[in-house]
ROMI-852556 format. One record per residue (C-alpha): residue in one letter; x negated, y, z negated; residue number from 1. Coordinates in Angstrom, 1 decimal, decimal comma, m for minus. Layout:
N
REC  resn      c1      c2      c3  resi
REC     A       X       Y       Z   NUM
...
# end
This chain:
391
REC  resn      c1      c2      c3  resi
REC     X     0,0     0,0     0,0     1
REC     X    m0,9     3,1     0,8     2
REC     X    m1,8     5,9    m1,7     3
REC     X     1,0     8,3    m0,5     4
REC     X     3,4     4,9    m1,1     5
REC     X     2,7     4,7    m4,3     6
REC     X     3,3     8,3    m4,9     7
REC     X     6,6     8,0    m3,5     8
REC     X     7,5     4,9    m5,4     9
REC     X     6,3     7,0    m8,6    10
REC     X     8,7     9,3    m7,5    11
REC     X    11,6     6,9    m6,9    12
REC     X    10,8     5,0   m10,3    13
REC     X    11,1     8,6   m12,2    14
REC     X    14,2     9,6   m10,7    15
REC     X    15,6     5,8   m11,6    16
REC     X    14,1     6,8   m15,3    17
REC     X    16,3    10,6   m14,9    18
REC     X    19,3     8,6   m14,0    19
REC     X    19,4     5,8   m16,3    20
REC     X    16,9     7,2   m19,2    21
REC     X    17,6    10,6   m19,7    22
REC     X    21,0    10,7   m21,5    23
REC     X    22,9    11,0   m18,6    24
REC     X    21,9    14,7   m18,0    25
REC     X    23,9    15,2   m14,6    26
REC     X    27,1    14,2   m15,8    27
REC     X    29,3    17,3   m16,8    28
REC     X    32,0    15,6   m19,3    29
REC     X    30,4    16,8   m22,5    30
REC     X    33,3    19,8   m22,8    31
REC     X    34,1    20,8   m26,7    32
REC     X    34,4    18,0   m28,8    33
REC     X    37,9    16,4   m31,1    34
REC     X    39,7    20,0   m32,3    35
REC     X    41,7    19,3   m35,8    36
REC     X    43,2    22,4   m36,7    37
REC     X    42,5    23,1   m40,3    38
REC     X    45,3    23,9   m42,5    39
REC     X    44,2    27,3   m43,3    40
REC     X    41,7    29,1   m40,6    41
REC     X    38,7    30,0   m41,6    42
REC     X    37,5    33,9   m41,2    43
REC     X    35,4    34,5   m38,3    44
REC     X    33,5    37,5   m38,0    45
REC     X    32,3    37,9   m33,9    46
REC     X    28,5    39,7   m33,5    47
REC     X    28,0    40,9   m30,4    48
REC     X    24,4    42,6   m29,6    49
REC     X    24,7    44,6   m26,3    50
REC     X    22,1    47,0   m24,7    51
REC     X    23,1    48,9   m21,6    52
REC     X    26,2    46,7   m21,0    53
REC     X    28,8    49,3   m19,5    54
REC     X    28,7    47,5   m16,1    55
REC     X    30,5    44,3   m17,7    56
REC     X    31,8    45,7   m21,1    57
REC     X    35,2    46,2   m18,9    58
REC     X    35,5    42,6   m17,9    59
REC     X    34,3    41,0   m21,3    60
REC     X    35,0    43,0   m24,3    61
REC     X    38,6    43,0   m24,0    62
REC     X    38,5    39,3   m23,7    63
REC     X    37,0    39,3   m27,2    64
REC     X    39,8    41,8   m28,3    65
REC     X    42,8    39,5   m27,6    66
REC     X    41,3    36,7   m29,0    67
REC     X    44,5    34,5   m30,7    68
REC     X    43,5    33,5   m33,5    69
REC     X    45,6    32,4   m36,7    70
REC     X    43,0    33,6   m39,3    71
REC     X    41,2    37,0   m40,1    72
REC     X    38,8    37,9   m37,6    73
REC     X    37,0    41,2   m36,7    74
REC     X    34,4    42,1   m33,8    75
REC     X    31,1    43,5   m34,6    76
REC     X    29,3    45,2   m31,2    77
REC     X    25,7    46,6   m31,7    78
REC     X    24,6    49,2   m29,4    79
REC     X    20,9    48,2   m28,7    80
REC     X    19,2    51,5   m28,0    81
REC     X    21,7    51,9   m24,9    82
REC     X    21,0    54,8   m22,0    83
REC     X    24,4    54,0   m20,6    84
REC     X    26,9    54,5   m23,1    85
REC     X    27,6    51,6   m23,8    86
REC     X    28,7    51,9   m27,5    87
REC     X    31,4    54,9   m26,4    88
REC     X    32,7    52,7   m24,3    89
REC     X    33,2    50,1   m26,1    90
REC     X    35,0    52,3   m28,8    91
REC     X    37,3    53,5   m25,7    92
REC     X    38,1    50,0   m24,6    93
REC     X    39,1    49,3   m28,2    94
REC     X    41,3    52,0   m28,4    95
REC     X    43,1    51,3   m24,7    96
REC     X    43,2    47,7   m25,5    97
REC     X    43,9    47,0   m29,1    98
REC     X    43,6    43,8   m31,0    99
REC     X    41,0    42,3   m33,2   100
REC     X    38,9    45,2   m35,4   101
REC     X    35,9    46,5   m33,2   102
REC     X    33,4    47,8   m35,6   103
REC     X    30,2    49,5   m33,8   104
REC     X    26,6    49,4   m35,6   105
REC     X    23,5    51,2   m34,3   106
REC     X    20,0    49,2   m35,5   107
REC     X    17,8    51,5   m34,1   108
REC     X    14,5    50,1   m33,1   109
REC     X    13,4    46,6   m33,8   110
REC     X    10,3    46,8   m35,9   111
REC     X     7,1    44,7   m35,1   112
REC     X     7,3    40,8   m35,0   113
REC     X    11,2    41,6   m33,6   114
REC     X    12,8    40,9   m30,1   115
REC     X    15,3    43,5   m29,7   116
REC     X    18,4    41,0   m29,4   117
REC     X    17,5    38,9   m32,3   118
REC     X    17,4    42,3   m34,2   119
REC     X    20,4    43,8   m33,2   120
REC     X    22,2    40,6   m34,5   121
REC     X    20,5    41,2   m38,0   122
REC     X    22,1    44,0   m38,2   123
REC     X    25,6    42,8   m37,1   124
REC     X    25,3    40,0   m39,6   125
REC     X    24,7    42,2   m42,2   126
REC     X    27,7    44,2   m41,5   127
REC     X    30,0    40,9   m41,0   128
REC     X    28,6    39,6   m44,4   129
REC     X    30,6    42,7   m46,0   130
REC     X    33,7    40,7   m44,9   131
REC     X    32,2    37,0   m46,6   132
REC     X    33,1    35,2   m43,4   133
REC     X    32,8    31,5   m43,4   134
REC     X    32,1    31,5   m39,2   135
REC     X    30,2    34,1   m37,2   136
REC     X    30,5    34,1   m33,0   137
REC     X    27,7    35,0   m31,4   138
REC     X    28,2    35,6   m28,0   139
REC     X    26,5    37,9   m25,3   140
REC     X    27,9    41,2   m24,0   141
REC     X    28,5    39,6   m20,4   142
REC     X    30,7    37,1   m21,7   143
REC     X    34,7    36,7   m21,1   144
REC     X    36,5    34,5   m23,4   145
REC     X    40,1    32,7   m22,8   146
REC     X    42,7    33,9   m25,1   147
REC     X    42,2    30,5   m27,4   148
REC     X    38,2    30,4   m27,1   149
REC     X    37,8    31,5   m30,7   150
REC     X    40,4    29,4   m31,9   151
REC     X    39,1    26,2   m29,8   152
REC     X    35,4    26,7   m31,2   153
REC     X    36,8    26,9   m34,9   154
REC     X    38,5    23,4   m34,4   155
REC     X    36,1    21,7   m32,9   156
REC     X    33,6    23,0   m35,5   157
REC     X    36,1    22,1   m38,2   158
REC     X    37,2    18,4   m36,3   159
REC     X    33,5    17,5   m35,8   160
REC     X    31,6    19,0   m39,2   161
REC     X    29,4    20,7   m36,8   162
REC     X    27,2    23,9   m38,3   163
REC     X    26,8    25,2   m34,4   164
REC     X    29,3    24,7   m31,3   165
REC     X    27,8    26,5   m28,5   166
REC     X    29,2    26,7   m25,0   167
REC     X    27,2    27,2   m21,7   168
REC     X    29,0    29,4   m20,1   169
REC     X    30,0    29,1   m16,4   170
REC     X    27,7    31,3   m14,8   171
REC     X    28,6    33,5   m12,0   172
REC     X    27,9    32,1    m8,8   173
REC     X    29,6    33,9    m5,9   174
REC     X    26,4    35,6    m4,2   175
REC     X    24,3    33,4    m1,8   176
REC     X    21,4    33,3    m4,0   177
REC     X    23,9    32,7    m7,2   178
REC     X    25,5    29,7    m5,6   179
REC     X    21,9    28,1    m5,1   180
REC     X    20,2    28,9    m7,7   181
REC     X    22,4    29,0   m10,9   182
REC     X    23,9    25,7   m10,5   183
REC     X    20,5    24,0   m10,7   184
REC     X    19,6    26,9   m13,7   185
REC     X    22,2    24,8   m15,8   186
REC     X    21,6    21,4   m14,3   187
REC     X    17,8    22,0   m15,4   188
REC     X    18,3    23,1   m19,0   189
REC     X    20,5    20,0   m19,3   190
REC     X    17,4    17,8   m18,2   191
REC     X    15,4    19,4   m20,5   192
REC     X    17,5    18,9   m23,3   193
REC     X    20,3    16,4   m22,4   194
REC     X    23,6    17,3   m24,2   195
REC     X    24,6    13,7   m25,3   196
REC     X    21,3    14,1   m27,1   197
REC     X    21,4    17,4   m29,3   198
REC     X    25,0    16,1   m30,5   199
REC     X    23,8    12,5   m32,1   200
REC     X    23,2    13,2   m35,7   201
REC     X    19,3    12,4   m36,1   202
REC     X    18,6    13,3   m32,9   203
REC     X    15,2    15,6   m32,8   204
REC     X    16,6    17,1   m29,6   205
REC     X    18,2    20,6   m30,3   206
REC     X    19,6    23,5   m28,0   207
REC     X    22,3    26,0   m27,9   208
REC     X    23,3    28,7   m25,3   209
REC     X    23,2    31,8   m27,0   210
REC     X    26,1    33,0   m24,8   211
REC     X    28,5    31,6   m27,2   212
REC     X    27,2    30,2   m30,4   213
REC     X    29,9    29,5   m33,2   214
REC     X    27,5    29,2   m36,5   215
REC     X    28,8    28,4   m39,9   216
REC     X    27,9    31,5   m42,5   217
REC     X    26,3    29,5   m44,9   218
REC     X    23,8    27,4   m42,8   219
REC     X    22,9    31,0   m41,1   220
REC     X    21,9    32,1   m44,8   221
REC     X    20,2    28,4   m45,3   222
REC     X    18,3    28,4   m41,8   223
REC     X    17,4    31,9   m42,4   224
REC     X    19,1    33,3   m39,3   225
REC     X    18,2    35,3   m37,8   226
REC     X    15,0    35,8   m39,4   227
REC     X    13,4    32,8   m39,1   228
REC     X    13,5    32,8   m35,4   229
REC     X    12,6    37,3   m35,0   230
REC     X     9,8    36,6   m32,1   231
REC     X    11,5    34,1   m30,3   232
REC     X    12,2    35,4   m26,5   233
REC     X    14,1    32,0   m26,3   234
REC     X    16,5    33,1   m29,0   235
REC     X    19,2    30,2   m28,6   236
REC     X    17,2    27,0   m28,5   237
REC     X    15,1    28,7   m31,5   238
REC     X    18,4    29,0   m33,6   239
REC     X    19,3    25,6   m32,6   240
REC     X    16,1    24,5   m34,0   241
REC     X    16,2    25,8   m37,0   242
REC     X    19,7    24,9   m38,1   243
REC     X    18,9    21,2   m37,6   244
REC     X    15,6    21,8   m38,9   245
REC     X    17,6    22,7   m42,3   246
REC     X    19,8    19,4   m41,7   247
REC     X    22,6    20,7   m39,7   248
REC     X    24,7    19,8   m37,4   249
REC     X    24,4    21,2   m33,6   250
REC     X    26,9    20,5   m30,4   251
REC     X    26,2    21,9   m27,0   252
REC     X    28,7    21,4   m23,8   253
REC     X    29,5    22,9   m20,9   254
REC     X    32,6    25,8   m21,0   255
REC     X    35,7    25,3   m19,2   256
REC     X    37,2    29,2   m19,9   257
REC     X    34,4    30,5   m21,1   258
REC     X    32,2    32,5   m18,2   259
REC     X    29,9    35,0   m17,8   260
REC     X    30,5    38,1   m15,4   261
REC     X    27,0    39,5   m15,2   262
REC     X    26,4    39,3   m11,8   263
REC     X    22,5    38,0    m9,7   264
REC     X    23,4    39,2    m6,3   265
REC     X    19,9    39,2    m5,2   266
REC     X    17,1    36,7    m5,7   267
REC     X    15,0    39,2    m7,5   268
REC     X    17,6    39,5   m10,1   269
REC     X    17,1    35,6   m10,3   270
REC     X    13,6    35,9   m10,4   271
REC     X    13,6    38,0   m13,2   272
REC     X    15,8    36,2   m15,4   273
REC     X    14,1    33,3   m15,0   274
REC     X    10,5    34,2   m14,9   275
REC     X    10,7    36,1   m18,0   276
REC     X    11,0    33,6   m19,9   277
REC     X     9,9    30,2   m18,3   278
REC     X     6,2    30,6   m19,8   279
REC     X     7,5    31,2   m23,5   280
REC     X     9,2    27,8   m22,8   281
REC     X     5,8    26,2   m21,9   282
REC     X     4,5    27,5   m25,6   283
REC     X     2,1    29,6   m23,4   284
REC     X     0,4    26,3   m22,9   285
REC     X    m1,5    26,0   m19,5   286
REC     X    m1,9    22,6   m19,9   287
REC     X     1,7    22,5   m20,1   288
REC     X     2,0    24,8   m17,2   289
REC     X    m0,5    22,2   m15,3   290
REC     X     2,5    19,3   m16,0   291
REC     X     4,8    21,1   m15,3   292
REC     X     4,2    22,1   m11,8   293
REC     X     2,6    18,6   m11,5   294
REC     X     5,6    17,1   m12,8   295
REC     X     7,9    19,3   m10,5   296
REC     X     5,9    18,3    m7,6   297
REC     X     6,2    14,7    m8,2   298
REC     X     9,8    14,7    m8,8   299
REC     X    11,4    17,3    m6,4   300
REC     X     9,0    18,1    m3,9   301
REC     X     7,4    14,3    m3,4   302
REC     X    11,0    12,4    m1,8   303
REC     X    11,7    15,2     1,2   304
REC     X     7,8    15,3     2,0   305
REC     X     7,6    11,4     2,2   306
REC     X    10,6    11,3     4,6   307
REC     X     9,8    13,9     7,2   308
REC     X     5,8    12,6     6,6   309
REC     X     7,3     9,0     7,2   310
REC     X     9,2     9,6     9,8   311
REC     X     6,3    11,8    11,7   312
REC     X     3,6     8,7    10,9   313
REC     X     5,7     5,9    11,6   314
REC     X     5,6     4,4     8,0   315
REC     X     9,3     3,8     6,9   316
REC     X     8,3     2,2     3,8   317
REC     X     7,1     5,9     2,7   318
REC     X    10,3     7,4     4,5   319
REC     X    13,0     4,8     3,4   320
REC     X    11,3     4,5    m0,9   321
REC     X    11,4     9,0     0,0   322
REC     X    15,0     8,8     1,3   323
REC     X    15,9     6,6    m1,7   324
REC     X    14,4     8,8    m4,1   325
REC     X    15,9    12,3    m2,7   326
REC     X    19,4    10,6    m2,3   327
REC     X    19,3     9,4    m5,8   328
REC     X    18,6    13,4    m6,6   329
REC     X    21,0    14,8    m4,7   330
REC     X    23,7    12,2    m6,4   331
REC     X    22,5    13,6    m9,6   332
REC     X    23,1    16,8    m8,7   333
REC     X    26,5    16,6    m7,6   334
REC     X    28,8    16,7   m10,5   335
REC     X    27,0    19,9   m11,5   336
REC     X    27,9    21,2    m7,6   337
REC     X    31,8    20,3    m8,7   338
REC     X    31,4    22,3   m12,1   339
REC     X    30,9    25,4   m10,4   340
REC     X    33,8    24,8    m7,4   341
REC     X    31,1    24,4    m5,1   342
REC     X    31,0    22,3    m1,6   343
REC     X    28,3    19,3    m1,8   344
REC     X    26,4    20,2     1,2   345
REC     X    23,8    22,2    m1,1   346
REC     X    22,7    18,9    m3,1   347
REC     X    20,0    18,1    m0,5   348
REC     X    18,6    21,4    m0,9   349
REC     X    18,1    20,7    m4,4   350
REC     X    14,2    20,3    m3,7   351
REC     X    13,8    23,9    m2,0   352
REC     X    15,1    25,2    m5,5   353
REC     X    13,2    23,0    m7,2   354
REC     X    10,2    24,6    m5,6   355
REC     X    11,3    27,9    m5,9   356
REC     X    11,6    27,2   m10,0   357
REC     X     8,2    26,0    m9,5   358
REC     X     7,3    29,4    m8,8   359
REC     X     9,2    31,5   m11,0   360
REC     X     7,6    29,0   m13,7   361
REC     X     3,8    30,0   m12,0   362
REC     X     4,7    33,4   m11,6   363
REC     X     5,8    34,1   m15,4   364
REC     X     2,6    32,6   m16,5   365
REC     X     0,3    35,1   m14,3   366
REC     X     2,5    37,9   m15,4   367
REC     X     1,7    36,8   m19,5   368
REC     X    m1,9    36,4   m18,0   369
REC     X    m1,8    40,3   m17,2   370
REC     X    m0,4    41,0   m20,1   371
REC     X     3,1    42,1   m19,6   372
REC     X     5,0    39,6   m22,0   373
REC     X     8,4    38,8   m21,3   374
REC     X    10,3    42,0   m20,4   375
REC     X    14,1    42,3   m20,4   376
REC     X    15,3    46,0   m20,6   377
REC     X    12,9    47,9   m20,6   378
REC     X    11,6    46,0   m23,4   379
REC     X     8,1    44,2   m23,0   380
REC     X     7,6    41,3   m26,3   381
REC     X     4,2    40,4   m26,6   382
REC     X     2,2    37,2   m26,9   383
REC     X     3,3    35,1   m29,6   384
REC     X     0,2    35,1   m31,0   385
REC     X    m0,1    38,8   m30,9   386
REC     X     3,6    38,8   m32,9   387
REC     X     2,4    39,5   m37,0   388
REC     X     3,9    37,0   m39,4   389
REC     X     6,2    39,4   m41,8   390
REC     X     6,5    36,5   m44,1   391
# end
């Protein structure tokens, strides 16, 4: 056998492994878990950190506002440093809407050691904690919730004895970039960290999306949340991390009416959200770095490149184990094309985003390299390293 054979066969033999191995990542069935309504609701107080948000305030906040929910609840939005006025309009949407209680806070600067999100929800749980609520929601400013969202998340929490529900959201996906890009975003994070997994009791394997995190008050104050987690730029898997680190219980699942409206019309927008962050998953690690884009390689790029190599050279071994492997792929990908309403055709195409990952994974490690961090709005969070240890 050739050398390139056995590549491909390595290639096969791992995607075989991702189908059978890997908790059944590509299947999209893990939705919220048993609801028992509890015979009296729980108070929930809802923290929302937002910084220059007045482009999707309009289509999210009032979502929050009309939550219906049986118990006491109140929404607390913290204006981030915003340029756009993004805390008057909040109050204005309040006022036109009605509802829940929209309280505003204004944290001011995050101090060193801080990311800016992870300190504007600080602040809004120290304002919640005037209310002694036994849930807080913390979900993003982008994010539109169904009328019963609130009260869904409480159940399941109360059903399941979980400390965290989280929900991904259902991204937006209506650009041409957005419809090939954002369904592999989730289908990827659910490799990484396979939902099936972070829901097992005893399972080392934690995540959340910090879209929509229910969290129980009182493993917030035993996890030390959000302080415990103030550097991370990776704020949701960090909190998920810590709460089973102090022996709770965490559940992650995909949204049915919970989406976000922020909108990636262009690949650059993409680029950015992805890139600013993929290196700070790698731990800053090039050897890490090294596997991964090795790793990629193997997996996503490896199967196309056998077949059209195969078919060019004459070998169909090479071409028939590459067809196998990319087919398998594309199979795997499918359910998560049906999640987001879109047509199948884009599942062989799965390694040309794979390869385009590859490089917003290559590019946010030169960008660390020069020493520009992981920068979101106008905010720039240094090496981890370089992050002082407040104690």
């Amino acid at each position: 056998m050739s050398a390139f054979l056995w590549i491909t066969v390595a290639s096969l033999a791992a995607w075989c492994w991702l189908l059978l191995c890997q908790g059944f990542f590509w299947r999209t069935d893990v939705r919220l878990p048993r609801r028992r309504e509890p015979d009296a609701w729980p108070s929930v107080c809802v923290v929302v950190p937002a910084r220059d948000e007045a482009a999707v305030l309009p289509a999210s906040l009032p979502s929050l506002l009309a939550q219906e929910y049986p118990g006491r609840a109140e929404v607390f939005l913290v204006d981030d440093g915003s340029t756009d006025g993004t805390g008057e309009l909040a109050r204005a949407l309040s006022e036109r809407h009605g509802g829940l209680p929209l309280t505003l806070g204004t944290p001011g600067e995050p101090p060193a050691g801080w990311t800016g999100k992870l300190w504007a929800v600080r602040h809004g749980i120290a304002l919640a904690r005037a209310r002694d609520p036994e849930y807080l929601l913390l979900t993003d400013a982008d994010i539109a919730h169904a009328p019963d969202s609130l009260r869904e998340l409480v159940a399941a929490a109360h059903g399941g004895g979980f400390d965290v529900v989280s929900q991904m959201a259902r991204l937006r996906v209506e650009s041409r970039w957005e419809r090939l890009v954002v369904p592999a975003f989730v289908y990827f994070f659910a490799q990484l960290y396979p939902f099936r997994w972070i829901g097992r009791r005893g399972s080392r394997t934690a995540a959340a999306a910090g879209g929509c995190v229910l969290l129980r008050a009182g493993m917030a104050e035993t996890a030390r949340i959000p302080d415990a987690i103030r550097h991370a730029v990776i704020d949701d898997v960090a909190l998920a991390r810590a709460v089973k680190g102090a022996g709770g219980h965490v559940w992650l699942g995909l949204a049915d009416r919970v989406d976000s409206v922020r909108p990636y019309p262009r690949l650059h927008d993409l680029w950015r959200m992805v890139s600013r962050s993929a290196y700070a998953q790698l731990r800053h690690n090039p050897l890490l770095l090294l596997g991964t884009v090795a790793g990629l390689a193997l997996v996503y790029l490896v199967p196309p490149v056998a077949v059209a190599a195969g078919a060019a050279a004459g070998n169909a071994p090479v071409a028939v184990v590459g067809a196998l492997a990319w087919a398998v792929m594309a199979g795997t990908y499918a359910p998560m094309l049906r999640y987001y309403r879109q047509p199948l055709w884009p599942a062989p195409l799965l390694p040309y985003t794979a390869f385009l990952y590859l490089l917003m994974t290559v590019d946010s490690a030169v960008q660390h390299y020069r020493g520009r961090g992981a920068a979101w709005k106008g905010r720039t969070y240094a090496r981890p390293d370089a992050v002082p240890d407040e104690g």
